[in-house]
C-alpha positions as protocol buffer text, in pm:
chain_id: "A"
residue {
  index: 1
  type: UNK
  ca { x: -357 y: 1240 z: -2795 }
}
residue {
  index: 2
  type: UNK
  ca { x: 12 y: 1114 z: -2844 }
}
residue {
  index: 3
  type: UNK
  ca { x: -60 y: 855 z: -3103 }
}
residue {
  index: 4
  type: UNK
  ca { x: -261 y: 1060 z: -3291 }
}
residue {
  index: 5
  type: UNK
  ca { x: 31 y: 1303 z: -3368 }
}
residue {
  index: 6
  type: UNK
  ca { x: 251 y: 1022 z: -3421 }
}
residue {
  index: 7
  type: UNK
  ca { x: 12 y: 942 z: -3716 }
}
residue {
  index: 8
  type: UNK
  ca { x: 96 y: 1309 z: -3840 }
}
residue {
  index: 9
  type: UNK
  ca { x: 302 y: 1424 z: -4146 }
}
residue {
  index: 10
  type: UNK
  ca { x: 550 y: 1541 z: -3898 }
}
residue {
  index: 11
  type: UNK
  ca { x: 624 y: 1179 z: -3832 }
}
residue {
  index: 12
  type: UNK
  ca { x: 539 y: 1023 z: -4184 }
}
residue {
  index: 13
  type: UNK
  ca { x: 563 y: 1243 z: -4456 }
}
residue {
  index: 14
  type: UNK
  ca { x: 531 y: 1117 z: -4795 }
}
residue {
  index: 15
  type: UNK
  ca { x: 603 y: 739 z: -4732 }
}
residue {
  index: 16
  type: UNK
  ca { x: 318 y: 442 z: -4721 }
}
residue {
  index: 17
  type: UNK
  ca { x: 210 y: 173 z: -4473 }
}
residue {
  index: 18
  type: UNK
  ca { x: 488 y: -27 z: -4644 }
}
residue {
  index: 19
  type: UNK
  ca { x: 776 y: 158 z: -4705 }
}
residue {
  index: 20
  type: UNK
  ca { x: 727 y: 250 z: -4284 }
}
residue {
  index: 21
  type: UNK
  ca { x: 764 y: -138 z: -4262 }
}
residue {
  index: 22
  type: UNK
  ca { x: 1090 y: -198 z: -4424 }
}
residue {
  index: 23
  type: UNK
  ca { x: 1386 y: -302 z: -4184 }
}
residue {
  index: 24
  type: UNK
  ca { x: 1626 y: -15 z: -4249 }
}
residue {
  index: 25
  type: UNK
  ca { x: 1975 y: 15 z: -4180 }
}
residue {
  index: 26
  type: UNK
  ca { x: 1968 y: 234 z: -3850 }
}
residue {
  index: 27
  type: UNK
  ca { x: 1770 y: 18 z: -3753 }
}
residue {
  index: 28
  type: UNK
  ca { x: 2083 y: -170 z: -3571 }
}
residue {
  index: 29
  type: UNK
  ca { x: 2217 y: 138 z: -3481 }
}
residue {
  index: 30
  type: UNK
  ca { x: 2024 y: 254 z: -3188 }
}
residue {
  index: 31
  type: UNK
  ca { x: 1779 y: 91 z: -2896 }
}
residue {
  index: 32
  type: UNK
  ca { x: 1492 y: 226 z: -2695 }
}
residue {
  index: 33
  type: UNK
  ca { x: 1371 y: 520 z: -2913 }
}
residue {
  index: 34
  type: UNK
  ca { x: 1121 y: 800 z: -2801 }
}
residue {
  index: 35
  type: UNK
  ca { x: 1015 y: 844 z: -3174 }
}
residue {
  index: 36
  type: UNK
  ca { x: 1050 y: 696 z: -3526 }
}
residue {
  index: 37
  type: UNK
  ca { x: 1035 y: 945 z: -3809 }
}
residue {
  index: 38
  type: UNK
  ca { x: 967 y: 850 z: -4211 }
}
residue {
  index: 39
  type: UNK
  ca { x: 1019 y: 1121 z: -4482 }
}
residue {
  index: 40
  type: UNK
  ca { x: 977 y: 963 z: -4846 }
}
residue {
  index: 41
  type: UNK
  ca { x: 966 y: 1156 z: -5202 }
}
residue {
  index: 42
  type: UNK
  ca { x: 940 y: 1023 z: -5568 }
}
residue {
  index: 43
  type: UNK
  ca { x: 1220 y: 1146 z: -5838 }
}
residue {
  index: 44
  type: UNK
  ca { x: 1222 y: 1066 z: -6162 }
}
residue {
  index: 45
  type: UNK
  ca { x: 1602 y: 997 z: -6203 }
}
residue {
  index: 46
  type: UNK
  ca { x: 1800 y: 667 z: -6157 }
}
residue {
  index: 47
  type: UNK
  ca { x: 1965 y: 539 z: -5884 }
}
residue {
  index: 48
  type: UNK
  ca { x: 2305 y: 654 z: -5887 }
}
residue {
  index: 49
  type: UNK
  ca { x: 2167 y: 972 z: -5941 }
}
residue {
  index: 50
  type: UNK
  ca { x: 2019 y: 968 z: -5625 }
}
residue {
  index: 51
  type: UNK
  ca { x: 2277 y: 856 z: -5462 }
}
residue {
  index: 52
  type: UNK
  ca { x: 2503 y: 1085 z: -5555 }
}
residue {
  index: 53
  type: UNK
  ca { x: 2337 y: 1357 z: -5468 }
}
residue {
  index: 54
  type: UNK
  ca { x: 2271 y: 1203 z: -5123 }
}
residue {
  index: 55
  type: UNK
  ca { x: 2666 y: 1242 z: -5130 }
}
residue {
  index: 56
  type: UNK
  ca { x: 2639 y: 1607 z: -5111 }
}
residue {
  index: 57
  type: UNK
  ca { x: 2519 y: 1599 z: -4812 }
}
residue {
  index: 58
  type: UNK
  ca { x: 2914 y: 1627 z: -4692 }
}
residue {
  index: 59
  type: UNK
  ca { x: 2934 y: 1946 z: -4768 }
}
residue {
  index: 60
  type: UNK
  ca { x: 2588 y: 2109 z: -4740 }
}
residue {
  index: 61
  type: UNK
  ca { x: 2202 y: 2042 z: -4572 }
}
residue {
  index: 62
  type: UNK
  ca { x: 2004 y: 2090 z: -4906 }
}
residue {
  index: 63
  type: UNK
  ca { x: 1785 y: 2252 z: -4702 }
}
residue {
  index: 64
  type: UNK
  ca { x: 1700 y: 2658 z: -4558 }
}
residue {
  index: 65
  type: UNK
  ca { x: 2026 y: 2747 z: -4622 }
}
residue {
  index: 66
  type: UNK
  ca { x: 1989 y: 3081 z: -4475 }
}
residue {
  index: 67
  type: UNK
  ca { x: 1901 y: 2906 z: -4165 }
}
residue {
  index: 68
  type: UNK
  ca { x: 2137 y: 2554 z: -4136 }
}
residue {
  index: 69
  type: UNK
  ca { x: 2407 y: 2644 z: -4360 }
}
residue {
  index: 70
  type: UNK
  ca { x: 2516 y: 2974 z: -4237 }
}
residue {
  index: 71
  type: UNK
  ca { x: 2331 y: 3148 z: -4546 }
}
residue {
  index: 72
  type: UNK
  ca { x: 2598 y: 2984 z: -4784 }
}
residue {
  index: 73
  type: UNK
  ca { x: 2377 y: 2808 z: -5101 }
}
residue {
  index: 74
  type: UNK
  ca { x: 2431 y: 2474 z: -5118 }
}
residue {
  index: 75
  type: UNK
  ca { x: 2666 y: 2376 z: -5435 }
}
residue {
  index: 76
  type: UNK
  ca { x: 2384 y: 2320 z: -5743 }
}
residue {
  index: 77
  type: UNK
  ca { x: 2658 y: 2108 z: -5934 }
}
residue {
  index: 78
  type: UNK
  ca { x: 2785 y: 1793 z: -5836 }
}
residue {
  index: 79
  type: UNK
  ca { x: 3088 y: 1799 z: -5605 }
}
residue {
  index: 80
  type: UNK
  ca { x: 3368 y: 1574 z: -5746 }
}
residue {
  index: 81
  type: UNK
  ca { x: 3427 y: 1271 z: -5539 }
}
residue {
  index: 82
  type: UNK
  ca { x: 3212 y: 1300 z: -5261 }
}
residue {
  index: 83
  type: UNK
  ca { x: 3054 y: 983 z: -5406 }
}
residue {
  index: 84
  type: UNK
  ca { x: 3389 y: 805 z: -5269 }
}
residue {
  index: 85
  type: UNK
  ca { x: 3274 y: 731 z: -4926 }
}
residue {
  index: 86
  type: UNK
  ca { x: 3491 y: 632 z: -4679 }
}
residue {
  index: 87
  type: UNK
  ca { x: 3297 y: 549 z: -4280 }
}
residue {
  index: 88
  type: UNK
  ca { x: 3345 y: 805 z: -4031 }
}
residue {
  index: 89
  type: UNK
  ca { x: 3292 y: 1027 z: -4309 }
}
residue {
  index: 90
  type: UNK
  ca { x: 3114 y: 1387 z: -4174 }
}
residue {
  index: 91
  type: UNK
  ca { x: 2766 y: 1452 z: -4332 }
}
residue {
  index: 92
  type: UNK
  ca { x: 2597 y: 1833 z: -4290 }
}
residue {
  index: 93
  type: UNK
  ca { x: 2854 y: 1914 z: -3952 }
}
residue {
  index: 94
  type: UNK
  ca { x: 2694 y: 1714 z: -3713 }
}
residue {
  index: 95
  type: UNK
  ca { x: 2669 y: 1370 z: -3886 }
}
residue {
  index: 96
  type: UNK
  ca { x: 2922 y: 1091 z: -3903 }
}
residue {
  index: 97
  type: UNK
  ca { x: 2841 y: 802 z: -4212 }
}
residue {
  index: 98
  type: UNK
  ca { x: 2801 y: 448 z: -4006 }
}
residue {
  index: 99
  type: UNK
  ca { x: 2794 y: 234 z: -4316 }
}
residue {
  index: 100
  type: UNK
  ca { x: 2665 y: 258 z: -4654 }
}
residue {
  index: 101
  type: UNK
  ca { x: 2573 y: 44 z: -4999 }
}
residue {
  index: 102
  type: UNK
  ca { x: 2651 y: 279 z: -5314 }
}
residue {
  index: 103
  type: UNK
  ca { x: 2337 y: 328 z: -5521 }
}
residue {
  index: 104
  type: UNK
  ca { x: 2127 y: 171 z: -5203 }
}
residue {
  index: 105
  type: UNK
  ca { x: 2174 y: 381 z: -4913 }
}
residue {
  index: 106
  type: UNK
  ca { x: 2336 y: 580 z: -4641 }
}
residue {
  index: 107
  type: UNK
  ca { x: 2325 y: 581 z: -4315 }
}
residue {
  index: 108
  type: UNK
  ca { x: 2437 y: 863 z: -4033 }
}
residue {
  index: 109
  type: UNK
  ca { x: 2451 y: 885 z: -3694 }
}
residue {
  index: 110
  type: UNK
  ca { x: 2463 y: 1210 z: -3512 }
}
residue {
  index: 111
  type: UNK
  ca { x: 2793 y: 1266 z: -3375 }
}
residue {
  index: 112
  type: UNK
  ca { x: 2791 y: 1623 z: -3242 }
}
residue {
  index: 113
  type: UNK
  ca { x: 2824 y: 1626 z: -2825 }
}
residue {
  index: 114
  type: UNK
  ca { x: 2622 y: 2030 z: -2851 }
}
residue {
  index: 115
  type: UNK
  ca { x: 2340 y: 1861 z: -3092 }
}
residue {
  index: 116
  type: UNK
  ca { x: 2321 y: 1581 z: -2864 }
}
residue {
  index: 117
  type: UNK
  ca { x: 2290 y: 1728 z: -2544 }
}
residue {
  index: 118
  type: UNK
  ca { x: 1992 y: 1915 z: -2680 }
}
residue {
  index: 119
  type: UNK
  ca { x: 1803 y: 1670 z: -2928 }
}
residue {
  index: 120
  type: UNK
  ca { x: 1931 y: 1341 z: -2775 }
}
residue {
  index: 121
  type: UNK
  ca { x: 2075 y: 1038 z: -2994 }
}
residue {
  index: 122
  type: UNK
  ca { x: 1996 y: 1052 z: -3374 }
}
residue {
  index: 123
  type: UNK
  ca { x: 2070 y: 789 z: -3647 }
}
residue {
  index: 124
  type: UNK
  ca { x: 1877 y: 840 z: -4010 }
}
residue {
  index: 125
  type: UNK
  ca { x: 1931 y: 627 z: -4312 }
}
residue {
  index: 126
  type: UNK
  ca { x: 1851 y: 727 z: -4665 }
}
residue {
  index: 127
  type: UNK
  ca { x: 1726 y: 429 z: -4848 }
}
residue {
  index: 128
  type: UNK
  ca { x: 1727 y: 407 z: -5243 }
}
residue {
  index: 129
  type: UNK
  ca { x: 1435 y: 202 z: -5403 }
}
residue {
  index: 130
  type: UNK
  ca { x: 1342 y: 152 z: -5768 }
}
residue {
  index: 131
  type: UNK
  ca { x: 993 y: 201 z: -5820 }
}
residue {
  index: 132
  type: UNK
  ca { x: 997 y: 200 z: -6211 }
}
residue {
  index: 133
  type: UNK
  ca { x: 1177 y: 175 z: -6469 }
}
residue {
  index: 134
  type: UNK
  ca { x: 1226 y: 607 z: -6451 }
}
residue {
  index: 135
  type: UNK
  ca { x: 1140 y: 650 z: -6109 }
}
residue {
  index: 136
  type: UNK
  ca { x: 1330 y: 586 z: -5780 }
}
residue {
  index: 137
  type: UNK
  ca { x: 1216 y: 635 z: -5418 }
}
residue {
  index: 138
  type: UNK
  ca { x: 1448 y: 790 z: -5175 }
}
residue {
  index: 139
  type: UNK
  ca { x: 1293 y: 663 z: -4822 }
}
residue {
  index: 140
  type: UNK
  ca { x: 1463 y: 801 z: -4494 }
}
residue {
  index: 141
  type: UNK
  ca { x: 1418 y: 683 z: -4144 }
}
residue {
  index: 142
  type: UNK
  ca { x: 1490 y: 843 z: -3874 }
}
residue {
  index: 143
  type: UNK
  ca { x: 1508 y: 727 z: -3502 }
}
residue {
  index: 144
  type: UNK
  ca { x: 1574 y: 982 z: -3161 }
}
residue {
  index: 145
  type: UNK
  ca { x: 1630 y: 857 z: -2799 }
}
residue {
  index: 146
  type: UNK
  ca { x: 1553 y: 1167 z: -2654 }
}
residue {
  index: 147
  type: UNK
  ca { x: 1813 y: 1395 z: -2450 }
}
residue {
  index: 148
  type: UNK
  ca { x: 1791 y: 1345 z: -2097 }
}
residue {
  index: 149
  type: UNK
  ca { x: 1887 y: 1671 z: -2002 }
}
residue {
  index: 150
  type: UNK
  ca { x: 1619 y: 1795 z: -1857 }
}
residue {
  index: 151
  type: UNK
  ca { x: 1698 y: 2183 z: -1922 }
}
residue {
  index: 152
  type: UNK
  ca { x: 1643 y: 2079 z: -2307 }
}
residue {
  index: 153
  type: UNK
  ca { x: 1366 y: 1787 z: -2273 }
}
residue {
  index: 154
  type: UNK
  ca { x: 1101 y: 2048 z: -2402 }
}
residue {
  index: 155
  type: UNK
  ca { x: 1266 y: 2021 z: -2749 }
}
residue {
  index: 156
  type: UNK
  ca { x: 1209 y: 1631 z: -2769 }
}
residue {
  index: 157
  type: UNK
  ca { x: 833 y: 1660 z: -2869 }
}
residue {
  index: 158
  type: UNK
  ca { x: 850 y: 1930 z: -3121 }
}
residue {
  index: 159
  type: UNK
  ca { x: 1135 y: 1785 z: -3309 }
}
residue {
  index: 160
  type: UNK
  ca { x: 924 y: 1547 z: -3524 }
}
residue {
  index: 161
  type: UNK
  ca { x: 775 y: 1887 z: -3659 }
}
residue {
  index: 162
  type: UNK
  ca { x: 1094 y: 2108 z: -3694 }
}
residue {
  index: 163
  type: UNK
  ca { x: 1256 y: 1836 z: -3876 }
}
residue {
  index: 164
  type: UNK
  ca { x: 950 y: 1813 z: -4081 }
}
residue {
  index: 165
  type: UNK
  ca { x: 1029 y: 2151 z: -4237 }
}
residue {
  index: 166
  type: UNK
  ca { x: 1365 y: 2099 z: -4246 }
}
residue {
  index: 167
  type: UNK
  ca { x: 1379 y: 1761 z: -4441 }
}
residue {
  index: 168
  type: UNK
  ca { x: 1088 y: 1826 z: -4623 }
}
residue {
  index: 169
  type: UNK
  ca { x: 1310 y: 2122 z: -4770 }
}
residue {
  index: 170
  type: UNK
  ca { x: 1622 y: 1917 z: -4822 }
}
residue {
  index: 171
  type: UNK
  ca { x: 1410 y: 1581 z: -5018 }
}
residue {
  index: 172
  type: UNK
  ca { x: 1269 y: 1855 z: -5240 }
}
residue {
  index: 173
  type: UNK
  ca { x: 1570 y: 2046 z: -5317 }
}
residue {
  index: 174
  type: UNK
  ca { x: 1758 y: 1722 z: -5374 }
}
residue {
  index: 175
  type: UNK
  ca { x: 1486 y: 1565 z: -5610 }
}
residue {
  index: 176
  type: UNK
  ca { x: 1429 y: 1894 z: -5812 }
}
residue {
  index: 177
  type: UNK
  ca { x: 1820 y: 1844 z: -5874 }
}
residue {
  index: 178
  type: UNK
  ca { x: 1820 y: 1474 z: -5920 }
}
residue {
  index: 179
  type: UNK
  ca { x: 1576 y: 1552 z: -6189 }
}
residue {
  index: 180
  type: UNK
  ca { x: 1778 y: 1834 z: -6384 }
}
residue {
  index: 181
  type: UNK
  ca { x: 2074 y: 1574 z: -6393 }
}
């Protein structure tokens, strides 16, 4: 029953058999994972686009944000310098930045003792890949050693499937601006 929800869009959305095999940053980052999570979208924009945008992420979720950003709309420009990254960086509030490549990727770690306690360890890194000559992939991974906490360990399973929503959201929002660039 397990592995057949692990075949789900909650866990793969939008990404293919290879993109899921690609050695990703985060990879190094954390051991002994309860589940591995892919979220992948196509924009039509260049690299440094992307990645730029990905930069926002400092100071907003790109995602519901009535729901994660205290209703406050995440900036539709481009923030000035956020594309200077420097590690230990915060990303969305609960996110430090662990290393990162310009125009190749990004990756976080969740760094947030209240988040942790409830959804366990979390590292995610958003990977930039050309796919043509006017199209770039923006590939995440994401990979959860559940909390141990056992007042919170009902939360571990569904969080494949509120993230779904969540990060579906914030690829789409961040591609439809990628795109107006």
């Amino acid at each position: 029953m397990v592995h057949i929800f692990r075949n789900s869009f909650a866990y793969n959305w939008g990404t293919t058999q290879e993109e899921r095999s690609y050695v990703f940053p985060c990879d190094k980052y954390l051991s002994d994972v309860n589940d591995t999570i892919f979220r992948a979208v196509s924009i039509q924009a260049d690299r440094s686009t992307v990645f730029r945008w990905i930069c926002q992420l400092q100071v907003a979720p790109y995602s519901y944000d009535w729901l994660d950003n205290r209703g406050q709309l995440s900036p539709r420009e481009l923030q000035p310098g956020l594309d200077n990254l420097v590690v230990g960086r915060k990303f969305m509030g609960i996110f430090d930045l662990a290393e990162f490549e310009p125009d190749k990727q990004i990756t976080l770690g969740l760094n947030d003792s209240a988040f942790e306690r409830v959804y366990g360890k979390v590292v995610t890194s958003y990977v930039i890949k050309t796919n043509s000559a006017s199209e770039t992939r923006l590939v995440v991974k994401l990979l959860i050693r559940r909390t141990d906490c056992l007042r919170y360990s009902w939360i571990g399973p569904l969080l494949p499937w509120g993230d779904f929503i969540m990060m579906r959201k914030q690829l789409v929002t961040l591609k439809e601006l990628c795109e107006r660039e």
